[in-house]
C-alpha positions in Angstrom: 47.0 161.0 78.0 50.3 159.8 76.3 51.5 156.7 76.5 55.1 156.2 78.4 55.6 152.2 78.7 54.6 148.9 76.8 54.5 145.9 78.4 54.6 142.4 75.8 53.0 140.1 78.0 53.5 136.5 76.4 57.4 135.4 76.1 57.8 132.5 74.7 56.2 129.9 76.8 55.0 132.4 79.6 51.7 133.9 79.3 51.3 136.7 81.8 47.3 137.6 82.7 47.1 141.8 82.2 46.2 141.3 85.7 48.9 140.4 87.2 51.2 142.4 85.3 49.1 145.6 86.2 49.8 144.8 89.7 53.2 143.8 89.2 53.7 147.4 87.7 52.0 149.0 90.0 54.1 147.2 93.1 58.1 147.5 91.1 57.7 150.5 90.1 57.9 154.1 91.9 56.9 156.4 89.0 53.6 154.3 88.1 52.5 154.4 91.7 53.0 158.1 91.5 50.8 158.3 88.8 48.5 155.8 90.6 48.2 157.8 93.5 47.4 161.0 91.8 44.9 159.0 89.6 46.4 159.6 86.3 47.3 156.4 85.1 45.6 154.3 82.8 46.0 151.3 81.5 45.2 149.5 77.7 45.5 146.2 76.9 45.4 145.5 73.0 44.2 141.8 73.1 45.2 141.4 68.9 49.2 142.5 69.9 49.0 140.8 73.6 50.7 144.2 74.5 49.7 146.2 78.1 50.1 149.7 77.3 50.7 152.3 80.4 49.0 155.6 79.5 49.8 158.7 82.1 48.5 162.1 82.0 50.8 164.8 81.3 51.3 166.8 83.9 52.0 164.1 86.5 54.3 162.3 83.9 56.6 165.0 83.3 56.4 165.9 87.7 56.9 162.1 87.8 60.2 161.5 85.1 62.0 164.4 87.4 61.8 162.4 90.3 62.1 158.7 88.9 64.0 159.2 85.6 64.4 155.7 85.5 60.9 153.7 85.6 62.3 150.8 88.0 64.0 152.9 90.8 67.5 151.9 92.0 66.9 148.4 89.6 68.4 149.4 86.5 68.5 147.5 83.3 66.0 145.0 84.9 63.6 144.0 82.2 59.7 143.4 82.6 60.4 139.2 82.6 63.0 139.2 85.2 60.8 141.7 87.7 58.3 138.7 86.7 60.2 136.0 87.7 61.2 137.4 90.7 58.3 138.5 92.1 57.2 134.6 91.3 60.1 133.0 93.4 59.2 135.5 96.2 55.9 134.3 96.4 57.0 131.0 96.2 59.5 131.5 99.0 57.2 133.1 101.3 54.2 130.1 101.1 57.3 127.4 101.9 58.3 129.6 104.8 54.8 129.5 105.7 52.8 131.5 108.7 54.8 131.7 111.8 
């Protein structure tokens, strides 16, 4: 396994639950569902640093960097915090619209 990305999940005021950022991850971004699906992602969250680590296995990383060289997809430069944020308003958006 080697690690590939590292998520700092408190900024500032926000404090992210490792939950909610592994399924933010796993939602935004095309290479870690790729690894998801082929089961060889992992992920480590070092409670002393507040850091989520993304650990992939080898083989599918390498497969996975020549199809998604850039972690996000088509959203470049997009940090970890924005993705946040947005998916936040989304959800926000969606319970005003309500069920129709």
């Amino acid at each position: 396994m080697k690690r590939f990305y590292s998520v700092k999940l408190k900024e500032k005021q926000e404090q992210i639950p490792p939950y909610v950022a592994k399924h933010l991850l796993r939602k935004e971004s095309p290479l870690i569902e790729y690894l998801a699906e082929n089961k060889a992602l992992k992920f480590v969250h070092r409670k002393k640093t507040n850091i989520l680590d993304c650990y992939g296995e080898e083989k599918y990383l390498m497969i996975g960097k020549l199809k998604y060289p850039n972690i996000w997809g088509r959203k470049t430069r997009m940090g970890f915090m924005e993705l946040y944020l947005n998916m936040r308003i989304r959800q926000q958006m969606s319970l005003s619209r309500g069920s129709t």
